[in-house]
C-alpha positions as CSV (number, residue, x, y, z in Angstrom):
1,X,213.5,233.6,229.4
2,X,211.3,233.8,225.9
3,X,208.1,236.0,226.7
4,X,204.6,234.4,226.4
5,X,201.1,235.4,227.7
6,X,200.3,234.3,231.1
7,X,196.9,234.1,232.8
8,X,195.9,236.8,234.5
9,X,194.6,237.4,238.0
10,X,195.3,241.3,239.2
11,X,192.8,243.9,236.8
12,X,191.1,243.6,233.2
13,X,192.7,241.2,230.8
14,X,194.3,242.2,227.6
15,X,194.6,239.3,224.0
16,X,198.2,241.1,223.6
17,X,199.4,239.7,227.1
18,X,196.9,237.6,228.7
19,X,194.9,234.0,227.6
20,X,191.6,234.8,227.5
21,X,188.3,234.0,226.6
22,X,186.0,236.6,224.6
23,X,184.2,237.8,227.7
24,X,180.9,238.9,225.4
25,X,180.4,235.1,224.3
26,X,179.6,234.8,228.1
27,X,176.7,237.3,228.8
28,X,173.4,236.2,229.2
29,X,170.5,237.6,227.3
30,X,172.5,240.4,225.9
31,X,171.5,241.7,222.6
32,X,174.7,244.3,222.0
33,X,173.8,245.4,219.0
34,X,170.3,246.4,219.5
35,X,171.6,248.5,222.3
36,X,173.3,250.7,220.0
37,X,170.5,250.5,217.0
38,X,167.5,251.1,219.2
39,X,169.2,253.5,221.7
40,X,168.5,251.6,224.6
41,X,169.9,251.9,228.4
42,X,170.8,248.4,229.8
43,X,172.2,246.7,232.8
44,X,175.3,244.0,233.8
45,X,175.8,242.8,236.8
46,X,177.5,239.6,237.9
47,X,180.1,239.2,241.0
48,X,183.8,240.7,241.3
49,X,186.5,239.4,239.5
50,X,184.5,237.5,236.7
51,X,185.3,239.7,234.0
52,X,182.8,242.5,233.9
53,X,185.8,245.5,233.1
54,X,187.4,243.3,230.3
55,X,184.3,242.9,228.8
56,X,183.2,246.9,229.2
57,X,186.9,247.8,227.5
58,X,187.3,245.1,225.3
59,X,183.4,246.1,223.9
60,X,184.3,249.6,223.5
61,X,187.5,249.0,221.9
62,X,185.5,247.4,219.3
63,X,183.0,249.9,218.5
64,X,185.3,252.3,218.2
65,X,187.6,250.5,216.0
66,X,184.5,249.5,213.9
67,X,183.2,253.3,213.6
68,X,179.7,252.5,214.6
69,X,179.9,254.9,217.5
70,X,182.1,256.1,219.8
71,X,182.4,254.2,223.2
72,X,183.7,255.4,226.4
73,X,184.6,253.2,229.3
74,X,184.3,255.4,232.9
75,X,184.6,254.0,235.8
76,X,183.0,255.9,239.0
77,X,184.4,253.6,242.1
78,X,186.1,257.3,243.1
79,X,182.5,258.3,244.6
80,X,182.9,255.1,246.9
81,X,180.4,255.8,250.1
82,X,180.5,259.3,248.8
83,X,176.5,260.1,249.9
84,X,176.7,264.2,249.0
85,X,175.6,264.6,245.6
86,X,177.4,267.9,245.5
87,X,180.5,266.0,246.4
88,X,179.6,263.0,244.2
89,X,178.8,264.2,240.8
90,X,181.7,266.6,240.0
91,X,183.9,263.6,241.1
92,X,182.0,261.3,238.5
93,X,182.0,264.7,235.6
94,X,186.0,264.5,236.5
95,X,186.1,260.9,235.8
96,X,184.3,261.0,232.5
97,X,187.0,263.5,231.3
98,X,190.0,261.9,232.5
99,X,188.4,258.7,230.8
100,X,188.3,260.9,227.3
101,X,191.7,262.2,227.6
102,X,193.1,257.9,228.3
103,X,191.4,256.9,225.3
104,X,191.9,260.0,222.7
105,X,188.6,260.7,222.9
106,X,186.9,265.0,222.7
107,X,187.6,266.0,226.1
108,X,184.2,267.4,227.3
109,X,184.1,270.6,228.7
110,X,182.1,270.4,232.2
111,X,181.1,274.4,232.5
112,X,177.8,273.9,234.8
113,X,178.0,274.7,238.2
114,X,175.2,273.0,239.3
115,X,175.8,269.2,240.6
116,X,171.8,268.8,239.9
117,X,172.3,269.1,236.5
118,X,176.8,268.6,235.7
119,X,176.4,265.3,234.8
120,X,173.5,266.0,232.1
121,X,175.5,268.8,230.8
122,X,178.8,267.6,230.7
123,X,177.2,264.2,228.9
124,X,175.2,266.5,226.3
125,X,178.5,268.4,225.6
126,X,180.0,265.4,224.8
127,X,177.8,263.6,222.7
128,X,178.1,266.9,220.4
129,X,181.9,266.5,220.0
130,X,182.0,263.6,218.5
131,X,179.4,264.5,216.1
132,X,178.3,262.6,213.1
133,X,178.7,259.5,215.8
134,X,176.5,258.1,218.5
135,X,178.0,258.7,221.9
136,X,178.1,255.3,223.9
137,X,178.5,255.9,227.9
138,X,179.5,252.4,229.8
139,X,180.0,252.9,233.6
140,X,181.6,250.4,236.0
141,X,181.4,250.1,239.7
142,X,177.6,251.9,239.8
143,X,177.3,249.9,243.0
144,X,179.8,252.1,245.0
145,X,176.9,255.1,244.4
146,X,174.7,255.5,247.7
147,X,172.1,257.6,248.9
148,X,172.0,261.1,247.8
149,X,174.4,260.6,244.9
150,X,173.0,257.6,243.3
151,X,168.9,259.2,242.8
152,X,170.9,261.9,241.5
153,X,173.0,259.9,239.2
154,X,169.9,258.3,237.6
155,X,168.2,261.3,237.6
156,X,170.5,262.8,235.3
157,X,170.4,259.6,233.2
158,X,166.8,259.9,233.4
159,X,165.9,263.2,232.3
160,X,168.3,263.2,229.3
161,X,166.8,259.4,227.9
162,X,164.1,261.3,226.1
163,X,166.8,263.6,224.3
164,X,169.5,261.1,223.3
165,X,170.5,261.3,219.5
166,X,173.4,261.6,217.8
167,X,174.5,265.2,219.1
168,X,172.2,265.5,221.8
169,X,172.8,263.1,225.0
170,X,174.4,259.2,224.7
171,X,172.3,257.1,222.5
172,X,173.0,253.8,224.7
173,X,174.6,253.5,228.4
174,X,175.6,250.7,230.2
175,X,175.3,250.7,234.3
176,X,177.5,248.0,235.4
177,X,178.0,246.4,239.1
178,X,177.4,243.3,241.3
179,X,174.0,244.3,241.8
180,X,170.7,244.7,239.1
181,X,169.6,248.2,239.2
182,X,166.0,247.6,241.5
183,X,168.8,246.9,244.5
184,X,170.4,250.5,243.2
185,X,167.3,252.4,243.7
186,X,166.5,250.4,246.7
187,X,169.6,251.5,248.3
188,X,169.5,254.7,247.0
189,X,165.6,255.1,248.8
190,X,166.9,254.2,252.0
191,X,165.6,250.0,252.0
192,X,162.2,251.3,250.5
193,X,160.9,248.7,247.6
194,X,161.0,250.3,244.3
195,X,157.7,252.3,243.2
196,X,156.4,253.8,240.2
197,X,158.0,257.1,240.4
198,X,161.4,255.5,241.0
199,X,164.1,257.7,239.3
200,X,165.2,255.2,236.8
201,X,162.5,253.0,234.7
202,X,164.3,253.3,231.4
203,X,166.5,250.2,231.3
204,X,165.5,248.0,228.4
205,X,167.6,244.6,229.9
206,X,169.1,243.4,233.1
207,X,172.2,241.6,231.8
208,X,174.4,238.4,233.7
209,X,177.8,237.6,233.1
210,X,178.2,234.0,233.8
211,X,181.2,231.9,234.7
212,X,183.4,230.0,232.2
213,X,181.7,226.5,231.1
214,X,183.4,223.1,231.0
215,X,184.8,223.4,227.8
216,X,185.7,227.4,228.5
217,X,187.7,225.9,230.7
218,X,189.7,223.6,228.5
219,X,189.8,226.1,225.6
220,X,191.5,228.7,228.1
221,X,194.3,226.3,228.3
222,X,194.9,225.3,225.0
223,X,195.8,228.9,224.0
224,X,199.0,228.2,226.4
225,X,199.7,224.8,225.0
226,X,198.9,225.9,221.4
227,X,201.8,229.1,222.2
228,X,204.2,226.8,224.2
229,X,203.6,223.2,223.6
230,X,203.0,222.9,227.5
231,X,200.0,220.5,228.2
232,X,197.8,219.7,230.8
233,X,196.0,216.0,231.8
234,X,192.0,215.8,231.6
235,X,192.0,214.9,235.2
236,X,194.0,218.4,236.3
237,X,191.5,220.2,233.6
238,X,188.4,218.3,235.5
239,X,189.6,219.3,239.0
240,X,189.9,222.9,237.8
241,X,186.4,222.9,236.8
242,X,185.3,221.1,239.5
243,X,187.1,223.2,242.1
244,X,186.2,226.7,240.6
245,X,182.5,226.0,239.0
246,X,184.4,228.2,236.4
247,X,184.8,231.4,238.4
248,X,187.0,233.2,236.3
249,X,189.3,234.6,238.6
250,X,190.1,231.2,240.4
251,X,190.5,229.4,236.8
252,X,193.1,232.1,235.9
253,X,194.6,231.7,239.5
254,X,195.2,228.1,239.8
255,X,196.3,228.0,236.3
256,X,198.6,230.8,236.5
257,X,200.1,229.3,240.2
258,X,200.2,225.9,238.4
259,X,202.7,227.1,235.1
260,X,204.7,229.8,237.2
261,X,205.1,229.0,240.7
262,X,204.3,225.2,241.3
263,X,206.3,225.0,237.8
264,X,208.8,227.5,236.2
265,X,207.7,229.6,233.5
266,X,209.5,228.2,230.8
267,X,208.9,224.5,231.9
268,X,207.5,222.0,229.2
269,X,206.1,219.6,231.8
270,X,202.9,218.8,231.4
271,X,200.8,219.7,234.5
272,X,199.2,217.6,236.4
273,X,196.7,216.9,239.0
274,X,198.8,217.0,241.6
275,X,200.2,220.4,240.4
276,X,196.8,222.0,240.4
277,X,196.4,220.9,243.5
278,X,199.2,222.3,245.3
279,X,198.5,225.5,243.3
280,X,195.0,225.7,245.5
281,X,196.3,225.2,248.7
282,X,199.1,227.9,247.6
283,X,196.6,230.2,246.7
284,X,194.4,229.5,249.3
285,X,197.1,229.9,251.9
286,X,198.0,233.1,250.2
287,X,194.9,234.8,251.0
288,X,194.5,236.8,247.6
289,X,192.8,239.8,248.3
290,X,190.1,238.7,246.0
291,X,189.4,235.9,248.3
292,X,190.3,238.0,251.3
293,X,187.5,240.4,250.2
294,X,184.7,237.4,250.4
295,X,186.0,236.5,253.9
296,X,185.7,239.8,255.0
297,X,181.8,240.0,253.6
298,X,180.7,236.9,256.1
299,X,180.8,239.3,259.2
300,X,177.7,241.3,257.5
301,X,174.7,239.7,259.6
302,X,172.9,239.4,255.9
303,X,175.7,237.3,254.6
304,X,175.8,235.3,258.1
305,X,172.1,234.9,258.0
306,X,172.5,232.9,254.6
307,X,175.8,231.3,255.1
308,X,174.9,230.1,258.4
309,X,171.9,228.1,257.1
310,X,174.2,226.5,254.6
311,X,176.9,225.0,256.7
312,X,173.8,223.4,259.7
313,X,172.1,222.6,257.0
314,X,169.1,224.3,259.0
315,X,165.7,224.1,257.3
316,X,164.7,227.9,257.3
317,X,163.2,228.7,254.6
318,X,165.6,230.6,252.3
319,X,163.9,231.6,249.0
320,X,166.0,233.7,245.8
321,X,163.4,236.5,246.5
322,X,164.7,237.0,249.7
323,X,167.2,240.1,249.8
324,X,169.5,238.1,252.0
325,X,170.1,236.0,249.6
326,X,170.2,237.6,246.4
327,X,173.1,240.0,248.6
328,X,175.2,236.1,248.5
329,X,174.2,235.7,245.2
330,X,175.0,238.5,243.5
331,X,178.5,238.2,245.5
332,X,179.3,235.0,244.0
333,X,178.9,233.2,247.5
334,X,175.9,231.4,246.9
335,X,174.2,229.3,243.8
336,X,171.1,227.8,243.5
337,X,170.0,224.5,241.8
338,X,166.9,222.8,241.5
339,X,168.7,219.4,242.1
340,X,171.1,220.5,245.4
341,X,169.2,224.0,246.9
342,X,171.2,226.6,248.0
343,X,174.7,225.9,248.8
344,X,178.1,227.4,248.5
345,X,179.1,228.3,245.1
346,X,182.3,226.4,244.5
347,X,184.6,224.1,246.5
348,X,187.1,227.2,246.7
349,X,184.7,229.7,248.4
350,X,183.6,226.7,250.8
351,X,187.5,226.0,252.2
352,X,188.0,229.7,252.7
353,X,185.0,230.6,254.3
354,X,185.6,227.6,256.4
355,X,188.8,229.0,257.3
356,X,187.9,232.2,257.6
357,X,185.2,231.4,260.2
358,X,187.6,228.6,262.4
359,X,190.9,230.8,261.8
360,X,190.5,232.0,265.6
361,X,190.1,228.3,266.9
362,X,192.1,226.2,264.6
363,X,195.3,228.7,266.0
364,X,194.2,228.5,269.3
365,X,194.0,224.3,269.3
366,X,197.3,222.5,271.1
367,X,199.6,221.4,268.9
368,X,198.4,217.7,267.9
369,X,201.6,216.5,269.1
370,X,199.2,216.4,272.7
371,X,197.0,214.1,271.1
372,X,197.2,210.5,270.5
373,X,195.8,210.2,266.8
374,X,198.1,208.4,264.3
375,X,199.2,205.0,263.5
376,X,202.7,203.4,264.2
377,X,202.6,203.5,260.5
378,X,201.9,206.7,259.7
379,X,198.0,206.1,259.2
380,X,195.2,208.1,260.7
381,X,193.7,207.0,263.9
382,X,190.4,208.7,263.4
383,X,188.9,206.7,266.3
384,X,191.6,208.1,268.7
385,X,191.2,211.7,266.9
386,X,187.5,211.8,267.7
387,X,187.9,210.3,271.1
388,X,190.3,213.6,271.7
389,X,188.0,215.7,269.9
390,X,184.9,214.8,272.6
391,X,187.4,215.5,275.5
392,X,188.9,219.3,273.7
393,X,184.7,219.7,273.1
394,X,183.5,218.8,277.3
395,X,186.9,221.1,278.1
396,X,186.4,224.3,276.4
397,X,183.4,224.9,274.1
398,X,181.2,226.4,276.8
399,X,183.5,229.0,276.9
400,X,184.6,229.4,273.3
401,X,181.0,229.2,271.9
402,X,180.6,232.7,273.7
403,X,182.8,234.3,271.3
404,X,181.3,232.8,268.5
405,X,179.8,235.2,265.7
406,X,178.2,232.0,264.2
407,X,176.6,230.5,267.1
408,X,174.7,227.8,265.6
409,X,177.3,226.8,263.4
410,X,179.9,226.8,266.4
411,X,180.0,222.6,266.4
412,X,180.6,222.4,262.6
413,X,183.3,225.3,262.7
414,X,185.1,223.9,265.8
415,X,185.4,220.2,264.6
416,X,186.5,221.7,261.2
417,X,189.3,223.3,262.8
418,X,189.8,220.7,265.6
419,X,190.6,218.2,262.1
420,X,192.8,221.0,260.0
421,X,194.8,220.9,263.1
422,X,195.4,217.2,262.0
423,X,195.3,217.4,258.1
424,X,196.7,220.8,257.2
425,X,200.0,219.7,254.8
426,X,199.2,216.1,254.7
427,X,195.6,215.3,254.0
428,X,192.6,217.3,252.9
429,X,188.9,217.7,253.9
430,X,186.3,217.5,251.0
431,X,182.9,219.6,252.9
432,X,179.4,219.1,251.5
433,X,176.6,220.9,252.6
434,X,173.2,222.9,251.7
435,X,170.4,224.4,253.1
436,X,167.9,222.0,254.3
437,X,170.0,219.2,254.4
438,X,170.4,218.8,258.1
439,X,173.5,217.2,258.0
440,X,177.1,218.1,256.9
441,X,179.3,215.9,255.1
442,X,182.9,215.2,255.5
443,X,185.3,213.6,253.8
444,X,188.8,212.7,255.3
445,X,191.6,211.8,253.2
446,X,194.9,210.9,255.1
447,X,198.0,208.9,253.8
448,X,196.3,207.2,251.1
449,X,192.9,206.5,253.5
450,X,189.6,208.3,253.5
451,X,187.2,208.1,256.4
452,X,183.7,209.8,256.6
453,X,182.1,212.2,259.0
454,X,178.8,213.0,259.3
455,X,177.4,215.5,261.3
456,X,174.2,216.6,263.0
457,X,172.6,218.7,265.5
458,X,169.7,217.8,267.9
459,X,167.4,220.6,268.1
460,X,164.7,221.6,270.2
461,X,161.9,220.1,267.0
462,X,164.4,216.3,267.0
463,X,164.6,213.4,269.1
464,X,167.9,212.0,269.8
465,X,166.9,208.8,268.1
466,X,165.4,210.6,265.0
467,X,168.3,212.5,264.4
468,X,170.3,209.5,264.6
469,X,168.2,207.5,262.2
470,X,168.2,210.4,260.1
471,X,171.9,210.4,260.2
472,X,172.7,206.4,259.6
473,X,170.8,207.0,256.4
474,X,172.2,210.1,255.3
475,X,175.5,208.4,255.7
476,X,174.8,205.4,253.4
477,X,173.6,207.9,250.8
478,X,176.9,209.4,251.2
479,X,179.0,206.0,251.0
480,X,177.0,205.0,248.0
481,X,178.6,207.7,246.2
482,X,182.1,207.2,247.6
483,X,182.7,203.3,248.8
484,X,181.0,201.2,251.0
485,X,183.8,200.3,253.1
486,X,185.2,203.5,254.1
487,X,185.1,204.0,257.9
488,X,182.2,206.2,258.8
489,X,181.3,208.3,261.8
490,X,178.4,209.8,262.9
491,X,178.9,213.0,265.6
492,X,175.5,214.5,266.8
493,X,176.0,217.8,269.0
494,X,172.3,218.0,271.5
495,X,171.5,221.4,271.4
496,X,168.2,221.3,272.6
497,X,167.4,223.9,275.9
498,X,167.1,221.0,278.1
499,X,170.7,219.5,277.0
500,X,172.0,222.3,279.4
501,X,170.9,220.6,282.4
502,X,172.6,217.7,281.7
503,X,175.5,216.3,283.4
504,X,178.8,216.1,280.6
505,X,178.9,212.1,281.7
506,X,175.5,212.1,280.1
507,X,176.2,214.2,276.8
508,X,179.1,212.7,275.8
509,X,178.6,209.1,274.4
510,X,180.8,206.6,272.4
511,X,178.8,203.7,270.4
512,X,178.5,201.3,267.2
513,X,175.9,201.1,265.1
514,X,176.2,197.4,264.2
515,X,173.6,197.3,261.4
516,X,175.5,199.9,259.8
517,X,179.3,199.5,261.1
518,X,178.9,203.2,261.5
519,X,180.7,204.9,264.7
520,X,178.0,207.4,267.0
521,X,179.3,210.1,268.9
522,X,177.8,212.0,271.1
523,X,178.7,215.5,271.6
């Protein structure tokens, strides 16, 4: 087998074995070489797996190989949760070292006992060994630092900012994380907003790392079909793009599934849309710990708050000042546009939360074989589906709603699964929803058909006849885009107080909008 590059999902990337894109080209309002020039402390955040450590090493590498400095990359995810200071710092002084020793770099002798002032010591003892050169200090991972140990991490940083010179303290540092460094020192004061006599108030720039563009995209192929003559259709690049919103790590990953696993390594075929495709459901079947990690994060009630909101469509006022939502944000759940709102920040991240949140019911659904829901040839009998749907719904989601984390999402999350039950391995669900929308969208592809679901909830504020109104029209928005004549279905779930007392002959319902050829059901 001849031995080529490959893209790369599991730690930094390297140009000797990876395809990759120069990660500095995508920071946002960085000015690199003033940091150095004008000795300035700075910040990078930007979601996991998007690149921030290839940048940090790849940076360093550089300004070491040029001779304008010399640049250390330390990483301090060791003091994870570690709040004791005394505990915290040594570990961090220990880290610094090891990271000199990795990279041939003066080993810094760390000869003061006192974790108040280590870290200032052990940095001012460095920046003389490398003497005539500027020391440059990046950190990684400065979001793992909590309480105790993170005011005394900046502290440190703090008191030696006046002193830094060549030979006397770093002349530039980088503090690098998901987070900008105001939630740092909010953290750090236990939730208390940031005042003047905060311990840091030296960073000149608050620094983004944003996802690959478009034509990122593209170029991060080419290097594989400029090395190996393999190529790729536009319309498997598009999906790609589409699918990821160019998050780095899920680029690489359906790329990388795509040439190795959907293909063989040394195959010349050109990939395809099909082949991309089958490389997401792989992955997301796969559960990648990356994606795992996300899933995990949806339990916090500050995620839930957000994420909830998203998939109702709810109208509470979400705003990107509110630290809910800059949390989602800065994990790369949630985006914001002036044109959609809030919403979910790629396709990916919206099928595995979705299956993250329905896991429990979609297992615990009968096997569809129960059900009476497909043609004689092979089709989709959505009418038949949804008809089953209404009777699984008046059977068991009293009692299944009561072990719901996402309560008023449980309708959305239930029919999801009730429909993966259906779908998973033959036909897909395409989700679209926001905050403020009031509605969710679905889109059901089956054997070669597509049928639309719309869905809506009746709440305390609604009328039954608003919502469905609100609904019809929401629909023909939605078939504008895709085709007029695809069957469409409207399901409304009353969840207004006063729906309790009703009788289940009276909740569930079964009509045609004939205006609108659009099916009503009543939940």
């Amino acid at each position: 087998m001849s031995r080529h590059r490959f893209f790369n999902t599991t730690g930094p990337c390297n140009p000797e074995d990876h395809y990759m894109l120069p990660p500095a080209d995508r920071l946002v309002g960085a000015q690199l070489p003033r940091y150095i020039k004008d000795k300035l402390y700075w910040v990078l955040h930007a979601p996991r797996q998007t690149g921030k450590t290839t940048f940090l090493q790849s940076w360093a590498r550089e300004i070491n190989t040029s001779g304008e400095g010399v640049a250390c990359y330390v990483t301090v995810e060791r003091c994870d949760r570690v709040s004791q200071a005394e505990l915290a710092i040594p570990a961090i002084c220990s880290a610094i070292r090891e990271a000199a020793e990795w990279n041939g770099l003066p080993i810094p002798a760390n000869d003061d006992p006192n974790h108040f002032s280590m870290l200032s010591s052990i940095l001012k003892n460095w920046s003389q060994l490398v003497v005539p050169k500027p020391l440059i200090v990046l950190f990684d991972e400065v979001d793992v630092l909590v309480d105790e140990t993170m005011v005394s991490f900046l502290r440190q940083l703090r008191g030696g900012f006046a002193s830094r010179g060549t030979g006397t303290f770093p002349v530039s540092i980088a503090l690098v994380g998901m987070r900008d460094l105001k939630d740092y020192i909010i953290a750090a004061k236990d939730g208390k907003p940031v005042n003047p006599g905060s311990p840091f108030n030296i960073k000149a720039d608050s620094v983004l790392l944003s996802n690959f563009s478009k034509d990122g995209v593209t170029k991060l192929f080419v290097q594989r079909t400029t090395e190996t003559g393999q190529q790729i259709t536009q319309e498997a690049l598009d999906y790609v793009y589409e699918q990821s919103n160019g998050q780095p790590w899920i680029v690489n990953s359906l790329f990388m599934r795509a040439t190795l696993r959907i293909l063989d390594a040394d195959s010349m075929e050109t990939v395809t849309l099909e082949h991309v495709r089958q490389a997401r459901e792989q992955m997301i079947e796969a559960r990648e710990t990356h994606l795992d990690s996300l899933g995990t994060r949806l339990r916090d009630p500050r995620v839930k708050s957000v994420i909830q909101t998203i998939i109702t469509g709810n109208n509470t006022p979400l705003g990107r000042m509110n630290p809910d939502v800059e949390l989602t944000m800065d994990l790369g759940l949630v985006k914001w546009s002036s044109n959609t709102g809030f919403t979910i920040a790629n396709p990916v991240y919206e099928e595995i939360l979705t299956r993250y949140l329905n896991s429990e019911y979609h297992d615990s659904i009968p096997s569809p074989s129960t059900w009476q829901w497909q043609k004689p040839n092979g089709e989709l009998d959505m009418d038949k589906l949804l008809q089953e749907f209404q009777k699984f719904w008046r059977r068991n989601s009293e009692i299944w709603e009561q072990k719901s984390d996402y309560t008023e999402a449980f309708p959305h999350l239930l029919l999801m699964a009730f429909l993966q039950r259906v779908t998973n391995g033959g036909g897909n669900i395409d989700r679209e929803y926001a905050a403020g929308r009031g509605c969710m969208d679905l889109l059901v592809e089956y054997a070669g058909k597509s049928y639309i679901i719309e869905v809506k909830i009746i709440h305390y504020y609604n009328t039954p006849d608003t919502v469905k109104e609100e609904g019809l029209e929401q629909i023909q928005g939605y078939r504008d885009k895709i085709d007029s004549s695809v069957p469409s279905y409207l399901v409304i779930f009353d969840r207004r107080p006063q729906a309790k007392e009703l009788s289940w002959d009276e909740k569930i319902s079964w009509t045609v909008d004939e205006t609108s050829n659009v099916t009503i059901l009543r939940c």
